[in-house]
C-alpha positions as CSV (number, residue, x, y, z in Angstrom):
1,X,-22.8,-13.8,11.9
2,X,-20.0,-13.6,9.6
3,X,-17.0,-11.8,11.1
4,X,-16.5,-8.6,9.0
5,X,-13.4,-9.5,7.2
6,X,-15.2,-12.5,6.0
7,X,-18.3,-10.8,4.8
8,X,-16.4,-8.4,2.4
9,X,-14.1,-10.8,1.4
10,X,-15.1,-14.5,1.5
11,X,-12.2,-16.5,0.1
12,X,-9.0,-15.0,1.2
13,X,-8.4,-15.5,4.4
14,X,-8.9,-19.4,3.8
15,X,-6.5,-19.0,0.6
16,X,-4.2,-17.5,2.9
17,X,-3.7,-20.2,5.4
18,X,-2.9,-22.8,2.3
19,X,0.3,-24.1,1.1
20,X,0.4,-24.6,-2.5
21,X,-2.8,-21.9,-3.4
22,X,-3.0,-18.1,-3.2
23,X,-4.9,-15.4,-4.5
24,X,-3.8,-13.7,-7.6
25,X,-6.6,-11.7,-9.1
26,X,-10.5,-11.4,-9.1
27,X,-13.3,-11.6,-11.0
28,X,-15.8,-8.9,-9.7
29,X,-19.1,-6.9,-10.6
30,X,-17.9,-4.4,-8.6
31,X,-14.7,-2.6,-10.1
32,X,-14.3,0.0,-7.3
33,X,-13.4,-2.6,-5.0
34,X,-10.4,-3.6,-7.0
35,X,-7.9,-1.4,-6.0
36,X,-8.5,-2.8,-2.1
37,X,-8.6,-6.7,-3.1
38,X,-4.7,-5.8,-5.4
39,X,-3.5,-3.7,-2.1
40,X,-4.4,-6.5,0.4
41,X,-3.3,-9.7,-1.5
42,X,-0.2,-8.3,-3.8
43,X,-1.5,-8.9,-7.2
44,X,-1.7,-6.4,-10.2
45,X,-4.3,-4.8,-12.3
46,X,-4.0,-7.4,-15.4
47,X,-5.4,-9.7,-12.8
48,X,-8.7,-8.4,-11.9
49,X,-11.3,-9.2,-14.6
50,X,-15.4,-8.0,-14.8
51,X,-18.1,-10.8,-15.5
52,X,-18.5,-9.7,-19.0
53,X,-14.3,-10.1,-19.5
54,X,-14.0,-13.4,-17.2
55,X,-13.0,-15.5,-20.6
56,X,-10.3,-13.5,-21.0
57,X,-8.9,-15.1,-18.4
58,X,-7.4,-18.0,-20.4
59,X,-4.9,-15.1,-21.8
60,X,-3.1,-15.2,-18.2
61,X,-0.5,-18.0,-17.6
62,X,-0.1,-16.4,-14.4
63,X,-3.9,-17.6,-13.3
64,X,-4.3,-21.8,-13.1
65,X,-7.6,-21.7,-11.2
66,X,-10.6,-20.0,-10.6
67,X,-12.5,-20.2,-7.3
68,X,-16.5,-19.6,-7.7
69,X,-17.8,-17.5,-4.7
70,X,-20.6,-15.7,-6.5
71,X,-24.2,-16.2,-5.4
72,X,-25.6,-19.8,-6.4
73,X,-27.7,-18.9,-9.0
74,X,-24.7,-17.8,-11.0
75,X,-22.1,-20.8,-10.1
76,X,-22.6,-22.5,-13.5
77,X,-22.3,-20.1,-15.5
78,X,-19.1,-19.0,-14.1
79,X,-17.7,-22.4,-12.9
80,X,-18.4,-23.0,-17.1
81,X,-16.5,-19.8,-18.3
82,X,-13.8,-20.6,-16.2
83,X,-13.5,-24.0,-17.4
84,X,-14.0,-23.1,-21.1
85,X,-11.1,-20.6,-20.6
86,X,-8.6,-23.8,-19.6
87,X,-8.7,-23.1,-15.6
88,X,-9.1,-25.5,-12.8
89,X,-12.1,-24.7,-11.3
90,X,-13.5,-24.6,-7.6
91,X,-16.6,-23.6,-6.6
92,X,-19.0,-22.9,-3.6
93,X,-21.8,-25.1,-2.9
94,X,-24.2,-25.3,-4.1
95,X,-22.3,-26.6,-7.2
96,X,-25.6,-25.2,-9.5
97,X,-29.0,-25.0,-9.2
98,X,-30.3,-27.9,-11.3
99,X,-29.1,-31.2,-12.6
100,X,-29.0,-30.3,-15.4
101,X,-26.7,-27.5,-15.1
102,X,-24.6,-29.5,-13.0
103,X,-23.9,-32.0,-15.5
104,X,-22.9,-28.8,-17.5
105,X,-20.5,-28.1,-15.2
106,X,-19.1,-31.2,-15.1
107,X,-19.0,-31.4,-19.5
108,X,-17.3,-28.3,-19.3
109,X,-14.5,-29.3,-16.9
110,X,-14.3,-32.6,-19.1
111,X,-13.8,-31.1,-22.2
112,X,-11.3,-28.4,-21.2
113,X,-8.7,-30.6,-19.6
114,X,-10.2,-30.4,-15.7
């Protein structure tokens, strides 16, 4: 079992212990959770985003990456957004759920510059 910091919150700690990577905003379904994610890691309001509003993110010079932790069904389509908005992209295994949607993927990161 998970230990409890790292079932809420999946990618932080790790971003924390790197040199040259740390977290900056969010991309959530779950809104009422931002306020605790901008508390804990120092980043501001114009950094969280919603699925709907995740292209948006190519506005934000402040953002270079994305990092895909959302259930595996959904890592295409967000590792995709993220690269059509200009951002480097890292994501979870599994990288998609298909071939086919891999080589999506892939496309996208191709075509944007990744």
């Amino acid at each position: 079992m998970w230990p409890r910091q790292l079932r809420h919150d999946p990618a932080g700690p790790g971003l924390q212990k790197t040199e040259h990577c740390a977290l900056r905003g969010i991309v959530t379904g779950f809104p009422e959770k931002s306020p605790r994610w901008q508390r804990r890691y120092d980043f501001p309001g114009s950094n969280v985003y919603s699925y709907d509003t995740l292209p948006e993110i190519s506005n934000n010079a402040a953002l270079d990456e994305v990092y895909v932790v959302t259930p595996p069904g959904f890592h295409a389509r967000d590792a995709i957004r993220a690269a059509e908005a200009g951002k480097h992209v890292w994501c979870e295994k599994p990288m998609a759920m298909t071939a086919s949607e891999c080589r999506a993927v892939i496309d996208a990161a191709e075509k944007n510059g990744g």
